[in-house]
C-alpha positions in Angstrom: 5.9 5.1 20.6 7.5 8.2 19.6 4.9 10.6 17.6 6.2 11.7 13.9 5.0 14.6 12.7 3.6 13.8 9.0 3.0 17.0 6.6 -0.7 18.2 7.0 -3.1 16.3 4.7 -3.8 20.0 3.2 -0.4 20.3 2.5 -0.8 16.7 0.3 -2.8 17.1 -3.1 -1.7 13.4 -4.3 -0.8 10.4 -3.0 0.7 6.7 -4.5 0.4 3.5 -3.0 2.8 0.7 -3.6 2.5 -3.1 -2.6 3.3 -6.4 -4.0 0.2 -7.9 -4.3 -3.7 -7.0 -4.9 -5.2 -6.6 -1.0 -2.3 -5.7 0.6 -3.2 -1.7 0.6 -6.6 -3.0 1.7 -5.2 -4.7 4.5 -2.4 -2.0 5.5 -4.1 1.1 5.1 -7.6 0.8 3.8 -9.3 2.6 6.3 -6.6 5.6 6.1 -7.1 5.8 2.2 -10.8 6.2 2.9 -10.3 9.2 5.4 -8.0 10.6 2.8 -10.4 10.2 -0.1 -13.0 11.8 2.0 -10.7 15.1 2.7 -10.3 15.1 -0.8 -7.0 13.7 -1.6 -6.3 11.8 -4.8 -5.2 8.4 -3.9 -3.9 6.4 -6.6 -2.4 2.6 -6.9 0.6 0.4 -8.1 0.2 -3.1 -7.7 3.7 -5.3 -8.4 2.7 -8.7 -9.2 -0.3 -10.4 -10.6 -1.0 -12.2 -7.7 -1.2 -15.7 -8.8 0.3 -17.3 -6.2 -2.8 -16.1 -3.8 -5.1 -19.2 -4.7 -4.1 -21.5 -1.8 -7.6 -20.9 -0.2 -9.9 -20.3 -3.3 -11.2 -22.4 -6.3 -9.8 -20.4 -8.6 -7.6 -22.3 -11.2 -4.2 -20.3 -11.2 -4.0 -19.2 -15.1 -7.2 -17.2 -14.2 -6.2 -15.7 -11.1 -4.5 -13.0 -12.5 -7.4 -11.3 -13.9 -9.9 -12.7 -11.0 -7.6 -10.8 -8.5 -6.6 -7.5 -10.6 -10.4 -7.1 -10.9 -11.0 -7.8 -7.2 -8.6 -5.1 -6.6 -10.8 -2.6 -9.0 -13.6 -3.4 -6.7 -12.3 -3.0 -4.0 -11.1 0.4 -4.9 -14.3 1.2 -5.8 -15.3 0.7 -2.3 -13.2 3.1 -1.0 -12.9 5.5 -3.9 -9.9 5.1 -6.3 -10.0 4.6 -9.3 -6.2 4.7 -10.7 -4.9 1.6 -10.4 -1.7 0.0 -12.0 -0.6 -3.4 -12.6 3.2 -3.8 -13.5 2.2 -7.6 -13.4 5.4 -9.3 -12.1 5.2 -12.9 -10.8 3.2 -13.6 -7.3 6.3 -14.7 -4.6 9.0 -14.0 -7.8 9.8 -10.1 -6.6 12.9 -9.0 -6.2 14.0 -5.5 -5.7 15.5 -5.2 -9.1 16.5 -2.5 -11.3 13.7 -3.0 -13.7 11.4 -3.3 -11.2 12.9 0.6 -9.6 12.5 1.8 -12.9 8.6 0.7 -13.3 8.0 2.5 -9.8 9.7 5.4 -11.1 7.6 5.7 -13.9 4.4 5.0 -12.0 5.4 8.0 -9.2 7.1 10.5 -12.5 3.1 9.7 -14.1 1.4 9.8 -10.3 3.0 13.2 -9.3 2.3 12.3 -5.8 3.0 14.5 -2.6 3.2 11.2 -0.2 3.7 8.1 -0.8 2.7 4.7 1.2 4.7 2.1 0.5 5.4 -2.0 2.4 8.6 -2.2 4.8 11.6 -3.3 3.5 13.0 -4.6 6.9 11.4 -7.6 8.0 8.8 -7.7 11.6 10.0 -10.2 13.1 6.7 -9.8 15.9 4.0 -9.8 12.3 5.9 -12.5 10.1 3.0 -12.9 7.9 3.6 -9.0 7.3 7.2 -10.0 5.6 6.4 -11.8 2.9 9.4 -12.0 0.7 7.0 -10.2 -1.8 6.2 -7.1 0.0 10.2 -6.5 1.7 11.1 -6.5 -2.5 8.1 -4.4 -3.2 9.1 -1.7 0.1 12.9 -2.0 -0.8 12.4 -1.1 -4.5 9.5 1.7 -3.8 12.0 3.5 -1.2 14.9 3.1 -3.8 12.6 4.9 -6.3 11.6 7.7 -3.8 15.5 8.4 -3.0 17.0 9.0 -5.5 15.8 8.0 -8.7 12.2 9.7 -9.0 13.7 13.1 -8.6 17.3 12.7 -10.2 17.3 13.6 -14.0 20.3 11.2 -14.7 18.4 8.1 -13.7 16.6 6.2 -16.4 16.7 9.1 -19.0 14.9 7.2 -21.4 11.9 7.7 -19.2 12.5 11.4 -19.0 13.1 11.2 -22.8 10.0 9.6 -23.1 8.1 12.6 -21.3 8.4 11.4 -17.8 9.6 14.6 -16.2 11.7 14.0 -12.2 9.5 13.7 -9.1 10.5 14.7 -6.1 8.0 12.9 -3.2 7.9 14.7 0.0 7.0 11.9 2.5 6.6 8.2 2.5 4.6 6.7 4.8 5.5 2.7 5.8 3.0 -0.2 6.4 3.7 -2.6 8.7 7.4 -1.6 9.8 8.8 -3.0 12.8 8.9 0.4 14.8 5.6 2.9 13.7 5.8 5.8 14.7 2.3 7.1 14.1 -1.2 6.3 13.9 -4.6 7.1 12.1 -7.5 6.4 13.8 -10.2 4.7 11.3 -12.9 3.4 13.1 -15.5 5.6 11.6 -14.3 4.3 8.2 -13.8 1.0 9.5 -16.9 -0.2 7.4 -15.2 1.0 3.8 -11.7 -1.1 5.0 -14.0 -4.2 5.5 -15.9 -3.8 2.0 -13.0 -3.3 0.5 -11.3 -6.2 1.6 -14.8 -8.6 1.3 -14.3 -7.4 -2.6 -11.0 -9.6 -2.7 -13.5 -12.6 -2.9 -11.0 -14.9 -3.9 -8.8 -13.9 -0.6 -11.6 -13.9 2.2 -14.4 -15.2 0.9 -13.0 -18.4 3.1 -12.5 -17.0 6.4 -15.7 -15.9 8.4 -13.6 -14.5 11.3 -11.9 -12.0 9.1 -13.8 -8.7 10.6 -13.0 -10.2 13.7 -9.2 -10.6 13.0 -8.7 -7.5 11.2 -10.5 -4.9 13.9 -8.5 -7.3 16.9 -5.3 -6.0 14.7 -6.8 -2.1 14.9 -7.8 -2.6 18.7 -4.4 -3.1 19.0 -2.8 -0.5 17.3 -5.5 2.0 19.2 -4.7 0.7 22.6 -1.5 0.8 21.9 -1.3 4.5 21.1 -3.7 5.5 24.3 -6.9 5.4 22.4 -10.3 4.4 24.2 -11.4 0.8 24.1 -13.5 -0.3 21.0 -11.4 2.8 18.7 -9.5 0.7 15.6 -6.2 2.5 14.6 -3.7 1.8 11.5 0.1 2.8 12.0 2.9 3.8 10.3 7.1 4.8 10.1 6.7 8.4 8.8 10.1 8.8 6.3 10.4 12.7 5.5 12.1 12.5 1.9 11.7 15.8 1.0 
């Protein structure tokens, strides 16, 4: 892997996740967001859909999984230490990269002010299928659209700016689960807050009492990978400089 070079964390004051569905920062980044909120950095949220569709292994009945899994995402927030979290609450496995859907992202990063952003692949991993849900290529393709160029271009959605939503200009965006990373974090010692956060998405894990297992093999992998000692857990990344 060739290294990126990422701006310094004390370079970044704010930073905006996006995904498609409740877990899916949890599962991509949790135990990066922890190291950040322990430096200091304001992490904030935007969730795309309601999640509905995510019942397949839960009891939940569907008209309630909406709120089951928004609150599930609060939690697990909690457990690493954000707080602001959106909802834009378009239909589970419905997302399209659309220019409504640009325009909500907009908003969230003109309201977020962030420095980086983190944000799901648009291009599909053909080695981590169950990365490329239809779902989270929308959610990455209309995130990156927002960054370049609508957040920061005046012209683009003036109602918003008429509205007070001033242009953002983002300075980096960092993508989950791209088919060539280009950089790693290593999170074992916050290891622990990624798995409490992802227990918190009951209704998602609850079922499967291999997930620690599965989820630090996935980090084990990424570490080894990048020349770290055996046992370390690492989470990677495509560093896009969009300054």
């Amino acid at each position: 892997m060739t290294i990126a070079t990422p701006l310094p964390d004390n370079e970044i004051k704010k930073i905006l996740v996006v995904t498609a569905h409740p877990d899916d920062c949890d599962f991509g980044a949790g135990g990066t967001i922890a190291k950040w909120i322990e430096a200091g950095i304001e992490v904030a949220y935007c969730i795309c859909t309601n999640g509905d569709q995510g019942g397949e292994e839960s009891d939940v009945p569907v008209e309630e999984m909406p709120r089951v899994r928004q609150q599930e995402q609060r939690n697990a927030g909690a457990a690493l230490g954000v707080t602001d979290i959106t909802f834009l609450n378009y239909r589970d496995g419905w997302l399209e990269p659309t220019i409504q859907l640009r325009r909500d992202i907009v908003k969230a990063i003109r309201i977020a002010k962030p420095d980086r952003m983190v944000i799901q692949s648009p291009e599909r991993n053909w080695e981590r299928i169950g990365a490329s849900h239809p779902d989270h290529l929308a959610a990455g393709e209309a995130a990156i659209q927002a960054v370049y160029p609508d957040a920061r271009n005046p012209f683009a959605f003036p109602e918003l700016k008429a509205e007070g939503f001033e242009p953002w200009r983002v300075k980096e965006v960092w993508v989950m689960a791209s088919p060539n990373p280009d950089y790693f974090i290593d999170v074992t010692e916050t290891f622990p807050k990624k798995m409490a956060a992802l227990r918190a998405h009951v209704s998602q894990t609850a079922h499967n009492a291999e997930l620690e297992n599965l989820v630090r093999s996935w980090g084990e992998r990424n570490a080894q990978a990048n020349g770290l000692a055996e046992g370390r857990v690492a989470e990677v990344f495509k560093i896009v400089n969009t300054n």
